[in-house]
Backbone as CSV, one residue per row, in Angstrom:
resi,resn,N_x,N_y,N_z,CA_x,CA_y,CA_z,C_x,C_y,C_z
1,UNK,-32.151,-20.846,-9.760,-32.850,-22.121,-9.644,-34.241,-21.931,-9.043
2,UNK,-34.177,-21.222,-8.227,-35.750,-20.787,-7.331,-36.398,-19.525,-8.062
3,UNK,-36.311,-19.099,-9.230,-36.904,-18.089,-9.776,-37.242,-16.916,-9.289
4,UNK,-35.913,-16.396,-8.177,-36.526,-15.240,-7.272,-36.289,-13.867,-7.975
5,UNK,-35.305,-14.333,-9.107,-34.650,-12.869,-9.980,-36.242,-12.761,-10.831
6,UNK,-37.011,-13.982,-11.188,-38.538,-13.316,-12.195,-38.908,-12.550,-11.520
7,UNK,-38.907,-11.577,-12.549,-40.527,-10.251,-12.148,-41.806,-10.699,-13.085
8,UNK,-42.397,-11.132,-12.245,-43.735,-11.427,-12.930,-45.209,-10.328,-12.434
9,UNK,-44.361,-8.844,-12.583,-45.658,-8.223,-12.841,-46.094,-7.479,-13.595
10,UNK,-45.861,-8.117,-15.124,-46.319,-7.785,-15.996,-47.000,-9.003,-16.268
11,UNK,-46.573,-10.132,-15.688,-47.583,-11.365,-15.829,-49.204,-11.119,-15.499
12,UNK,-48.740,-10.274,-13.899,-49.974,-10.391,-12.965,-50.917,-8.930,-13.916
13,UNK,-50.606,-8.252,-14.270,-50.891,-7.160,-14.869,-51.531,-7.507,-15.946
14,UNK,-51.594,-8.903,-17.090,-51.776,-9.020,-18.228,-52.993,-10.020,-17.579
15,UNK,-52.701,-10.708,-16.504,-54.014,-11.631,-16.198,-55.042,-10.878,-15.673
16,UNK,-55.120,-9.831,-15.337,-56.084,-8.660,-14.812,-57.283,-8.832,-15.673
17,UNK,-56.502,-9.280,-17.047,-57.585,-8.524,-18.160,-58.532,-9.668,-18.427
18,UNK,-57.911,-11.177,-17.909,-58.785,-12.045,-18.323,-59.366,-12.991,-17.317
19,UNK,-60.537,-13.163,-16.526,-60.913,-13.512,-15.485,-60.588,-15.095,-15.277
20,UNK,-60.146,-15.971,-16.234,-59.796,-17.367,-16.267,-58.140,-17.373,-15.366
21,UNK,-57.665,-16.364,-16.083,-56.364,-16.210,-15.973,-56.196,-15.280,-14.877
22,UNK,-56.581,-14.585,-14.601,-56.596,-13.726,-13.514,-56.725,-14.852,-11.764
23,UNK,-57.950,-15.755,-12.375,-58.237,-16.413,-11.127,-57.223,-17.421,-10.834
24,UNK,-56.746,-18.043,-11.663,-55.455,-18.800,-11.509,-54.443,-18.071,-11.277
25,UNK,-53.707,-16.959,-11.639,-52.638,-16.339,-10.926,-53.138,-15.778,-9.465
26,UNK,-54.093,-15.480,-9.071,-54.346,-14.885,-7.690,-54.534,-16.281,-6.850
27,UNK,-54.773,-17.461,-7.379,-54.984,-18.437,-6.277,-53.228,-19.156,-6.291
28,UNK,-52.273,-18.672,-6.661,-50.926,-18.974,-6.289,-49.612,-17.862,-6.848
29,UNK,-50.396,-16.697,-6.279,-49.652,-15.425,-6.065,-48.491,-15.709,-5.411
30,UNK,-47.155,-15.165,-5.811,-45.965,-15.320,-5.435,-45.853,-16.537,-5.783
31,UNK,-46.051,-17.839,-6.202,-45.241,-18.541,-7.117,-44.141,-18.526,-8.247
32,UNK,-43.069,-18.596,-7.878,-41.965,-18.119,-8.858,-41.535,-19.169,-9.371
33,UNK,-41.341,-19.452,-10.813,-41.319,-20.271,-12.104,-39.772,-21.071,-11.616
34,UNK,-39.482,-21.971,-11.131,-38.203,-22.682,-10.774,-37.411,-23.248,-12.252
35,UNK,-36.011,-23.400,-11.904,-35.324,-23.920,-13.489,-34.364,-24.964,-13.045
36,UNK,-34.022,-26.025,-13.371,-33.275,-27.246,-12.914,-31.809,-26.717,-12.785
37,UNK,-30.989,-26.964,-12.044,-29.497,-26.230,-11.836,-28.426,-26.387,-13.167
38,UNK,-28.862,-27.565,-13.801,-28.148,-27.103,-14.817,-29.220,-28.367,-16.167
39,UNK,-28.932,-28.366,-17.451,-29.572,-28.231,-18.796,-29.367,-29.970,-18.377
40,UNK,-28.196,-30.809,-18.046,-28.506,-32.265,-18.273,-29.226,-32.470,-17.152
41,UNK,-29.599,-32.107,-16.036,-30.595,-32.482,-15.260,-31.943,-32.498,-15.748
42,UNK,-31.913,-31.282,-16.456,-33.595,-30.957,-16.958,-33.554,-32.538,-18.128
43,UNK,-32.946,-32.335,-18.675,-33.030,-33.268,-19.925,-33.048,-35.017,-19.250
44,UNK,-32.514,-34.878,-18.124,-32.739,-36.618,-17.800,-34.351,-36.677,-16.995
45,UNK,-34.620,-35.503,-16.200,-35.935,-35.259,-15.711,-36.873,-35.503,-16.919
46,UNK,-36.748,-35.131,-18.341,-37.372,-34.381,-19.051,-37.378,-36.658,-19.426
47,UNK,-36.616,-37.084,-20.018,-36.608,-38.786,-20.188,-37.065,-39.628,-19.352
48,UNK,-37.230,-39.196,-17.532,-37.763,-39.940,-17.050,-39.164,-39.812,-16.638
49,UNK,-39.533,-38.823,-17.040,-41.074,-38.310,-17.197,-41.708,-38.866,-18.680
50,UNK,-41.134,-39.303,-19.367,-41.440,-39.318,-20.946,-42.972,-40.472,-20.569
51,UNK,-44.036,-39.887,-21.258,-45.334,-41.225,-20.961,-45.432,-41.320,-19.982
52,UNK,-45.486,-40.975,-18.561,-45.459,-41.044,-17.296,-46.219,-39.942,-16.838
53,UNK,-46.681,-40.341,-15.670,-47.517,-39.121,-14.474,-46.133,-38.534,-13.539
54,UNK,-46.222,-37.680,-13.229,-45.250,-36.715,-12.668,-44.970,-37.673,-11.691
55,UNK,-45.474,-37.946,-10.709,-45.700,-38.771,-9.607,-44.433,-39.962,-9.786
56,UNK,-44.676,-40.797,-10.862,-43.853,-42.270,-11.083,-42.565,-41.550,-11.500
57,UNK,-42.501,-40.412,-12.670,-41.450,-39.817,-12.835,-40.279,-39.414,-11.809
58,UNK,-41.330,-38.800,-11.007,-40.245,-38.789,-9.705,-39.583,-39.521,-9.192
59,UNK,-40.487,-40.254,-9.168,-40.221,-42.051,-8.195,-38.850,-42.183,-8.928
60,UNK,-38.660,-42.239,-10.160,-37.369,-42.472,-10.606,-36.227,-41.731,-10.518
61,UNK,-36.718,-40.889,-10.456,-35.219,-39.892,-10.582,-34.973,-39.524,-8.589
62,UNK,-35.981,-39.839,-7.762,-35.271,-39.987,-6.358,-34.482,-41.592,-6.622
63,UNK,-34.951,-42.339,-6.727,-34.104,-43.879,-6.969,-32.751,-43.596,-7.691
64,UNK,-33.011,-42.676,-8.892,-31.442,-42.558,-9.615,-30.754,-41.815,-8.757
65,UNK,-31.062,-41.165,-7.984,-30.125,-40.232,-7.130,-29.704,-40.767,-5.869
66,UNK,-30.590,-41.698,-5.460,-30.146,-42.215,-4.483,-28.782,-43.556,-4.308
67,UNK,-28.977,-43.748,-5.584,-28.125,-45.080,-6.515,-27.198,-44.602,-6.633
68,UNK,-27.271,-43.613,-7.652,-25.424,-43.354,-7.972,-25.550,-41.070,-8.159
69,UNK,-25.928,-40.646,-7.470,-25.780,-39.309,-6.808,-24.761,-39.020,-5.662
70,UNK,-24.094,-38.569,-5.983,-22.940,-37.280,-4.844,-24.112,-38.038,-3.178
71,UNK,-23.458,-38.443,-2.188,-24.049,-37.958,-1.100,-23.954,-37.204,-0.242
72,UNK,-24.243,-36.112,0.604,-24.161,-34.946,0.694,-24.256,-35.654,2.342
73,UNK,-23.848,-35.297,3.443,-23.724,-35.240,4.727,-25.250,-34.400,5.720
74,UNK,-25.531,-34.486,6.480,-26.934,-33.867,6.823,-26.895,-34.582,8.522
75,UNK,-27.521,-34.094,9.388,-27.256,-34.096,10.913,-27.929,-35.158,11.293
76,UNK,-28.890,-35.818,10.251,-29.231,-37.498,10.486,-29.254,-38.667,9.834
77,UNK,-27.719,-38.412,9.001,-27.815,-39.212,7.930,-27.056,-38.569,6.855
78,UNK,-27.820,-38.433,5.629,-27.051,-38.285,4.346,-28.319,-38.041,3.463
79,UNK,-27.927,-37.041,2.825,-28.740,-36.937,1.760,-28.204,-37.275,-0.205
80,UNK,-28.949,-37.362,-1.061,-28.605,-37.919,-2.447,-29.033,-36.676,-3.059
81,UNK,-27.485,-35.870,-3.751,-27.642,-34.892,-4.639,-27.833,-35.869,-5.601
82,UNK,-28.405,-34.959,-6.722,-28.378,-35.426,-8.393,-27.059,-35.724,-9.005
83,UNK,-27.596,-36.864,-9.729,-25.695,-37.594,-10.634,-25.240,-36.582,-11.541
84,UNK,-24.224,-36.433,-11.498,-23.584,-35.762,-12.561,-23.485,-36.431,-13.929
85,UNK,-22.715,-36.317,-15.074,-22.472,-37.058,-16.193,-21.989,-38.276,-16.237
86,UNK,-20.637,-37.944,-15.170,-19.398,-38.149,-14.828,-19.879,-39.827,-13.856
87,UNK,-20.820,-39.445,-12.952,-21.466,-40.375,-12.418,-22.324,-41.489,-13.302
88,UNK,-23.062,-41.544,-14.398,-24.044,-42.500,-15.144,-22.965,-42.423,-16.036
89,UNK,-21.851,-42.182,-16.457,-21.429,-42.404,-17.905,-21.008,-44.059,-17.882
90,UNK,-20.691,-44.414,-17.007,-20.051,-45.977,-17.124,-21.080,-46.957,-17.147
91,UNK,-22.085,-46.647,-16.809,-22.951,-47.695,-16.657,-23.607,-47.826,-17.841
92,UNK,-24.445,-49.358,-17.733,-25.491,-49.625,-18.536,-26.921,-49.686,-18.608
93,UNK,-27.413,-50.211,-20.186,-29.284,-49.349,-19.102,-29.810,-50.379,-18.412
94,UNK,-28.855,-51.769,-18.194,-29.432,-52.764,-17.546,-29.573,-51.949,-15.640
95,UNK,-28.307,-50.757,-15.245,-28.891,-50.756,-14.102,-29.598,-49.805,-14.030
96,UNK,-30.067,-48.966,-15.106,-31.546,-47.970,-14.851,-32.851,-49.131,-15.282
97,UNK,-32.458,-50.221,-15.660,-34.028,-51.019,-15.284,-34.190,-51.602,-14.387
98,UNK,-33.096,-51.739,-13.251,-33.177,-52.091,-12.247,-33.936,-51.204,-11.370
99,UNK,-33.743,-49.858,-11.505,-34.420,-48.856,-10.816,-35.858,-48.556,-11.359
100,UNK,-36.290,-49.168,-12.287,-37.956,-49.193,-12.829,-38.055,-48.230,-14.451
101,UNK,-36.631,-48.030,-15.147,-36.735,-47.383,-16.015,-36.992,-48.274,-17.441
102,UNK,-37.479,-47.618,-18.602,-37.498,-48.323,-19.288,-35.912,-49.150,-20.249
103,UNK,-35.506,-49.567,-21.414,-34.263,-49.946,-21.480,-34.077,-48.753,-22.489
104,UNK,-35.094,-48.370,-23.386,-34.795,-46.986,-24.201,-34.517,-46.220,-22.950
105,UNK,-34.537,-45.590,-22.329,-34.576,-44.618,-20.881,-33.361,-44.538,-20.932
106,UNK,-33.226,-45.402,-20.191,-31.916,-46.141,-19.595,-30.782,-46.562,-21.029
107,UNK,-31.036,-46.163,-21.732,-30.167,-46.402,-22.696,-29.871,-44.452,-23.482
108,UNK,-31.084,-44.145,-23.160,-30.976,-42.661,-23.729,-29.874,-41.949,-22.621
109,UNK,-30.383,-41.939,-21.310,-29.407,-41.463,-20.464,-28.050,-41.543,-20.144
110,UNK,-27.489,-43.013,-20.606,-26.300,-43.680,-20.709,-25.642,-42.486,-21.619
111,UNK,-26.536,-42.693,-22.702,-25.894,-42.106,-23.992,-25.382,-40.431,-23.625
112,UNK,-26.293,-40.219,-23.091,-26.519,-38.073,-22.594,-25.331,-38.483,-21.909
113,UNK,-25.025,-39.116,-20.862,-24.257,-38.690,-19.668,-22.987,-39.065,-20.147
114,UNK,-22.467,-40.206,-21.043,-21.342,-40.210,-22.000,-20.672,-39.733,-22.900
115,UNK,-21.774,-38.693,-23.589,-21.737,-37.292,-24.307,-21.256,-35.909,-23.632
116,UNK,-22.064,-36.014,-22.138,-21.387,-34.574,-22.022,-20.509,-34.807,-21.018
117,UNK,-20.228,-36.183,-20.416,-18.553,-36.213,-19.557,-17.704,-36.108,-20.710
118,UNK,-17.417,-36.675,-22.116,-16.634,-36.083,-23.064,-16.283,-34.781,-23.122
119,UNK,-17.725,-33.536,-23.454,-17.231,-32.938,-23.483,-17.422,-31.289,-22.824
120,UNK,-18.321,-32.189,-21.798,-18.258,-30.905,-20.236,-19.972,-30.506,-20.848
121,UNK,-20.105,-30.205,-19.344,-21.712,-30.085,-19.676,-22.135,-28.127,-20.291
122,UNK,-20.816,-27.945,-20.237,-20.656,-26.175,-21.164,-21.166,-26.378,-22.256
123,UNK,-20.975,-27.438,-22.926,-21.238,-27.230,-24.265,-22.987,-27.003,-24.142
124,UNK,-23.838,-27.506,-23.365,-25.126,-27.331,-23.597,-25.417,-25.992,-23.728
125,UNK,-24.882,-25.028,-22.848,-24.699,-23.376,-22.464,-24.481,-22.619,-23.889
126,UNK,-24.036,-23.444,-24.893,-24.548,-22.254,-26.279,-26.029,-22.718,-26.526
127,UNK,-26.722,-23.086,-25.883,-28.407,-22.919,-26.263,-28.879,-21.720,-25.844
128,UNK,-28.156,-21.396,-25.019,-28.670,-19.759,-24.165,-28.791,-18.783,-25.600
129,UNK,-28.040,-18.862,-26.738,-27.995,-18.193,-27.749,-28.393,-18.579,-28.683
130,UNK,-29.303,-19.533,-28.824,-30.351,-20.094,-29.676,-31.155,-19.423,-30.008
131,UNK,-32.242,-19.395,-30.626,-33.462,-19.438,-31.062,-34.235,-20.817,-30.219
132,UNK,-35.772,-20.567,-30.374,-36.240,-21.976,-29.812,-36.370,-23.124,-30.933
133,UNK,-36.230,-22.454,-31.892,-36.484,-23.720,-32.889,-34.974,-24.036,-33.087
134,UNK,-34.036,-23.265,-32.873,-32.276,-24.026,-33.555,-32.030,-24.906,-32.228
135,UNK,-32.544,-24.196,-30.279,-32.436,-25.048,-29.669,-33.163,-26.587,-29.662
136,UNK,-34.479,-26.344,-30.086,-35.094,-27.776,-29.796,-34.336,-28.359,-30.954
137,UNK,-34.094,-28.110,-32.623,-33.555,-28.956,-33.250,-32.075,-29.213,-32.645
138,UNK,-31.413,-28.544,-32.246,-30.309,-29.298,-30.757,-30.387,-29.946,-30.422
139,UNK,-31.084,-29.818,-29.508,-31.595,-30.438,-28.720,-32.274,-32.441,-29.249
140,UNK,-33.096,-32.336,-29.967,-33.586,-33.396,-30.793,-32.519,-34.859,-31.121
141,UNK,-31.189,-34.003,-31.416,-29.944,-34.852,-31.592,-29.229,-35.778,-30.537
142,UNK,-29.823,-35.746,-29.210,-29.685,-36.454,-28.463,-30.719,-37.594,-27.977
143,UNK,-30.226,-38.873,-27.819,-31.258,-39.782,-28.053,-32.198,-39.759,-27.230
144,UNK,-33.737,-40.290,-27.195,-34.621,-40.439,-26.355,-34.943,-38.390,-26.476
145,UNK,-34.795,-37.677,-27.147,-34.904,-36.199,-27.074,-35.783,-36.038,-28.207
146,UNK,-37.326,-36.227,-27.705,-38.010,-35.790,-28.708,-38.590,-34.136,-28.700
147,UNK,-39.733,-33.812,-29.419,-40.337,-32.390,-29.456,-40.822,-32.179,-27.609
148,UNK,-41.601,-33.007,-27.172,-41.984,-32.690,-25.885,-40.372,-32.451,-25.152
149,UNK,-39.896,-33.038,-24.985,-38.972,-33.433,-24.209,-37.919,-31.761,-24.246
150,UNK,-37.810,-31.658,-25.693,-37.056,-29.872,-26.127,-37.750,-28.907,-25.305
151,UNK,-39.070,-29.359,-25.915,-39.605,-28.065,-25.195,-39.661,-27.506,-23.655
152,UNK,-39.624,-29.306,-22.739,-39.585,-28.956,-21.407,-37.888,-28.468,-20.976
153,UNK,-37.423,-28.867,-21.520,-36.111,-28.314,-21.299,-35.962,-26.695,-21.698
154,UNK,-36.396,-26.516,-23.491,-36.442,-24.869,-22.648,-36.781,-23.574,-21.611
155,UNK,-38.338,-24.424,-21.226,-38.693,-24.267,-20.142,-38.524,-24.642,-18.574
156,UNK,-37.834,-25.605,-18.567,-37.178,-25.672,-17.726,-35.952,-25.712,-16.815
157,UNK,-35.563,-25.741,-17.908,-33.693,-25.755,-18.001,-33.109,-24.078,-18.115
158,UNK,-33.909,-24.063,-19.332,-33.130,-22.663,-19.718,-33.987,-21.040,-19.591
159,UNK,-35.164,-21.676,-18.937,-36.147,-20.334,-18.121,-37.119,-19.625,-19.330
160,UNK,-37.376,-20.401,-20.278,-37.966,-19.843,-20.800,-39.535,-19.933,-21.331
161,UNK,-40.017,-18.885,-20.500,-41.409,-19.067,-19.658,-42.562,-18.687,-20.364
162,UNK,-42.049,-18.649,-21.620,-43.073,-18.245,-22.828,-43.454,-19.650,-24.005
163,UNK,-42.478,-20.826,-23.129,-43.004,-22.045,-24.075,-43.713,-22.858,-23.073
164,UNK,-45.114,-23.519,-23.577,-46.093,-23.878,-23.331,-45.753,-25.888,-23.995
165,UNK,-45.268,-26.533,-23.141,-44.777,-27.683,-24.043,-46.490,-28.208,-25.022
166,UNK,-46.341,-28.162,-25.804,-47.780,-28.466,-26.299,-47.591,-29.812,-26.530
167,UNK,-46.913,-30.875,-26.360,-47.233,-32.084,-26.846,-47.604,-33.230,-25.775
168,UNK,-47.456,-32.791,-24.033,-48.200,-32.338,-22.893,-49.634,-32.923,-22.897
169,UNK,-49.775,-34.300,-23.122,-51.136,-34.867,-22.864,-51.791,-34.348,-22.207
170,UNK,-51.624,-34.079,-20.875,-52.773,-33.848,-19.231,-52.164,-32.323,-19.620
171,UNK,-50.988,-31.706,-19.675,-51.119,-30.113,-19.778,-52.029,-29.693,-20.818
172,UNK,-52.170,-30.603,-22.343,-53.251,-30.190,-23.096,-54.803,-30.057,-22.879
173,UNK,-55.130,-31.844,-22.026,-56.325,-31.414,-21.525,-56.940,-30.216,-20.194
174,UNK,-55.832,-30.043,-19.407,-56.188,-28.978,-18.675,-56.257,-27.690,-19.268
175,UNK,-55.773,-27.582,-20.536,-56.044,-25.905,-21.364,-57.265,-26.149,-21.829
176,UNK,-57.324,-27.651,-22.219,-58.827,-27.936,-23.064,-60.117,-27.751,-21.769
177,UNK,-60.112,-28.030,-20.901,-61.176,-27.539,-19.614,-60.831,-26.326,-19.456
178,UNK,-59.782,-25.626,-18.834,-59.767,-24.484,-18.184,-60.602,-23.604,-19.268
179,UNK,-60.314,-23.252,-20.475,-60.645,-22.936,-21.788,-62.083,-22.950,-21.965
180,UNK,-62.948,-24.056,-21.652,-63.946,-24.510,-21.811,-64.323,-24.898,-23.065
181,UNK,-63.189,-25.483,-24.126,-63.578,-25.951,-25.672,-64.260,-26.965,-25.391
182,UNK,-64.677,-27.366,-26.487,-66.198,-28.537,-27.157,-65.011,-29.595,-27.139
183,UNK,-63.775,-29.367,-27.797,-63.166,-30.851,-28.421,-61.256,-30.240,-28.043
184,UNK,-60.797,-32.037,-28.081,-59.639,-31.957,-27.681,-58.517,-30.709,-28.417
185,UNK,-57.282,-30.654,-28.009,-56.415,-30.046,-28.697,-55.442,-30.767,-29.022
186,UNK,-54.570,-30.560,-30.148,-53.757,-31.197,-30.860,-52.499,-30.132,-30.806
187,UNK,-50.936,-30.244,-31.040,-50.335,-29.584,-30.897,-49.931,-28.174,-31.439
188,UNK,-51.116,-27.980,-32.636,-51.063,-26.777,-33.515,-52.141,-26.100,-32.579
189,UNK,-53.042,-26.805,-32.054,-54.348,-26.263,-31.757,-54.019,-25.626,-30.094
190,UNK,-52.905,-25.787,-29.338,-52.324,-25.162,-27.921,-51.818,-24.133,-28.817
191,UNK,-51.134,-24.127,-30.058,-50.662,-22.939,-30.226,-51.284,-21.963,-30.778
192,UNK,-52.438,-22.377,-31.050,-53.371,-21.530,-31.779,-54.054,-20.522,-30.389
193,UNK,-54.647,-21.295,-29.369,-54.901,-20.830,-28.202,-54.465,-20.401,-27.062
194,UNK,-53.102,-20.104,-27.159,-52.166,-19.904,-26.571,-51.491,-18.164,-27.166
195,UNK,-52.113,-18.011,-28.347,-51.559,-17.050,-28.958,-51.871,-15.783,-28.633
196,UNK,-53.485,-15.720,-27.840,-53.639,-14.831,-27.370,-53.189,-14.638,-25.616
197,UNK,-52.511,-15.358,-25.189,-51.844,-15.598,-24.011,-50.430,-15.376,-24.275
198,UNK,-50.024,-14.698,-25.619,-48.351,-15.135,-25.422,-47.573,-13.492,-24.682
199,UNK,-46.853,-13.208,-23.850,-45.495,-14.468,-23.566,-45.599,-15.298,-22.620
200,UNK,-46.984,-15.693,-22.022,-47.368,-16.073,-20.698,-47.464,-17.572,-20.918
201,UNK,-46.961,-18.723,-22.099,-47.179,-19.836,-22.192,-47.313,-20.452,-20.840
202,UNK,-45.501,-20.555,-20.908,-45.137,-21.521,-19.691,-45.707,-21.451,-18.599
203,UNK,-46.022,-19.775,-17.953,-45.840,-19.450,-16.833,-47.604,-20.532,-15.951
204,UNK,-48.460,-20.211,-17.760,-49.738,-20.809,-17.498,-49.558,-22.153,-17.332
205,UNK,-48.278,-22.873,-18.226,-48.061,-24.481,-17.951,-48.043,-24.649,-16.212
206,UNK,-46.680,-23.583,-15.625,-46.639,-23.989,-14.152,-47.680,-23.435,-13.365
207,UNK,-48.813,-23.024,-13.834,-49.990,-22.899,-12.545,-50.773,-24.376,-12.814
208,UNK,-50.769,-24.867,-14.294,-51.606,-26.267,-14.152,-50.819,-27.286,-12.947
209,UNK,-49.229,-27.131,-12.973,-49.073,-27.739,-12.451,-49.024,-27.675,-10.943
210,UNK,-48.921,-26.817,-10.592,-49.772,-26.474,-9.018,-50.611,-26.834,-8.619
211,UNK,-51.606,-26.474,-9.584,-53.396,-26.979,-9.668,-53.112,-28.507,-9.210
212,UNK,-52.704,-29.183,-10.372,-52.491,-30.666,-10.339,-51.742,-31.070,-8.510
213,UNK,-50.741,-30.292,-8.173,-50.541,-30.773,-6.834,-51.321,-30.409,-5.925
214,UNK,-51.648,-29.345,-6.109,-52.908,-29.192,-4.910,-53.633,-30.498,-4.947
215,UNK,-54.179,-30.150,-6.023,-55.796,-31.495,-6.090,-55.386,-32.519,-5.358
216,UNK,-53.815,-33.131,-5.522,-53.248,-34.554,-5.085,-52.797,-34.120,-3.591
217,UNK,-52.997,-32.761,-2.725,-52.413,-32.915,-1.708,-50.977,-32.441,-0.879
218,UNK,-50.700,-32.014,-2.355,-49.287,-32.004,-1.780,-48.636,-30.368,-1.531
219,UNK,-49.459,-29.072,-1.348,-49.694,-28.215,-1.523,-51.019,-27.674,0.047
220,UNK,-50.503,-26.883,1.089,-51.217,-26.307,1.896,-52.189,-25.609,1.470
């Protein structure tokens, strides 16, 4: 979950060569690429971020956890693990709009978490033996699970640090500055520029997003 098994020094070794990339891995050296504890977490993270700033995204998924999450015991109080399946399967998306979600949201998640209390959240675990295109089309088959949404899940769910979600509004425009292009990018056009960066997609997705918390503060 904390990415301490990555060896990323063949990462740091490959950014040597390019001073854009070089300067962004040395300004958050030892950052290790984190992965959600298990594939339906990433995937409800991955729905409540959908059109959203990271920021509000959150906002929701501490509210869903605090609502109907495991509570865990702690020396001043109690803390709110993440819901299981088992936990959102009964409900409706009337009470994830109570918590600020949308009713597609809240209706996609219903659906996920009724799917895999059926039939155990193992079944997601043959994606490990995917391809990325047989996983995202997998993946896709679950509602509210579009192309962005696959992709952050392989990258985040299932560690795989060579996909760059390209459909990533603010991750696109930060390749489009860091980069220094004339004009926006479109989702062929991250992969076009990305190609001479590959297997280093993702790893470049999670330094934007560092970048992005620093700027906001939240980062020493």
């Amino acid at each position: 979950m904390l990415g301490l098994e990555t060896d990323l020094s063949a990462f740091y070794r490959f950014a040597r060569q390019d001073d854009r990339l070089n300067a962004l891995a040395r300004r958050f050296r030892g950052m290790r690429p984190t992965r959600f504890p298990t594939i339906f977490e990433a995937l409800v993270n991955a729905v409540a971020c959908q059109q959203l700033s990271l920021e509000v995204g959150i906002h929701l998924l501490n509210r869903l956890a605090a609502a109907f999450g495991p509570s865990v015991p702690s020396g001043d109080g109690s803390w709110a693990a993440f819901p299981r399946p088992g936990d959102l399967a009964s409900l409706t998306p009337e009470a994830f709009r109570r918590l600020g979600f949308s009713n597609s949201k809240g209706r996609a998640v219903v659906e996920l978490a009724r799917r895999l209390a059926d039939q155990g959240q193992g079944s997601l675990w043959r994606l490990e033996a995917m391809s990325d295109g047989q996983a995202i089309k997998y993946l896709q088959t679950f509602r509210g699970i579009g192309r962005w949404s696959a992709e952050y899940v392989l990258l985040r769910g299932l560690g795989r640090w060579h996909v760059f979600p390209g459909d990533d509004v603010g991750a696109r425009n930060k390749l489009q500055a860091w980069l220094g292009l004339p004009a926006p990018l479109d989702y062929q056009g991250v992969g076009r520029v990305l190609a001479g960066f590959h297997p280093f997609g993702g790893l470049i997705y999670f330094h934007f997003l560092l970048s992005h918390l620093a700027e906001e503060g939240y980062l020493q």
